[in-house]
N, C-alpha and C positions, 0 to 999 in steps of 0.2 A: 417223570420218566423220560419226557421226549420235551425237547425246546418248542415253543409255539410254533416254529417256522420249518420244525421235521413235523407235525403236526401236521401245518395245512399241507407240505409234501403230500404226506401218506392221504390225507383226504380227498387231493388231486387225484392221486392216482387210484383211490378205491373207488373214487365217481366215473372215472373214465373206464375201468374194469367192469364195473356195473353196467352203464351204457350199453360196451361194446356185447353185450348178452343177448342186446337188442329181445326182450324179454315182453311181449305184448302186454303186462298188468306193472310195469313199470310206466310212473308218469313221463312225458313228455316234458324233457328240458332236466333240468337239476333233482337227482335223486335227496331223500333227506334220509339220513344214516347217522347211529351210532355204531362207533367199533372200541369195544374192549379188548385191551391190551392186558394178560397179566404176569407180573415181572417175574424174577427170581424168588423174592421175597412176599410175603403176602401185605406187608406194606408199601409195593411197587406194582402200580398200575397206571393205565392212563384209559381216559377215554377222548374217542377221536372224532368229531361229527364233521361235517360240511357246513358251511357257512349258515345255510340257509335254516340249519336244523339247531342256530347257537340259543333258540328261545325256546325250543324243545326239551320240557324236564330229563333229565336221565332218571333212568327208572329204576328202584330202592336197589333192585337188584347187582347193578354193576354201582353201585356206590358202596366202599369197602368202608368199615368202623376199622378204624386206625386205632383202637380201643384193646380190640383183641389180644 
């Protein structure tokens, strides 16, 4: 759905949004996040994490059966 490199965009900019919440139970330094994205179609999705979070399972939940 989105090119790697609109990817780490939107990751940028969803870590600097978080950050800026300045949210006291948020860690210090690099937040780790998943963002689903879902398309028009139920076989159009993405999911979008920060770098830090790329060894981080996604969970059963936002992983769509292309089956359906």
């Amino acid at each position: 759905m989105f090119s790697p490199q609109q990817k780490q965009e939107i990751a940028t900019k969803v870590q600097h949004a978080i950050q800026q919440t300045l949210n006291d139970e948020l860690p210090v330094g690099e937040v780790n996040f998943i963002l689903h994205v879902d398309g028009a179609e139920y076989w159009s999705w993405a999911n979008i994490r920060n770098g830090s979070a790329r060894d981080v399972p996604v969970p059963e939940e936002l992983v769509r059966n292309l089956s359906v």
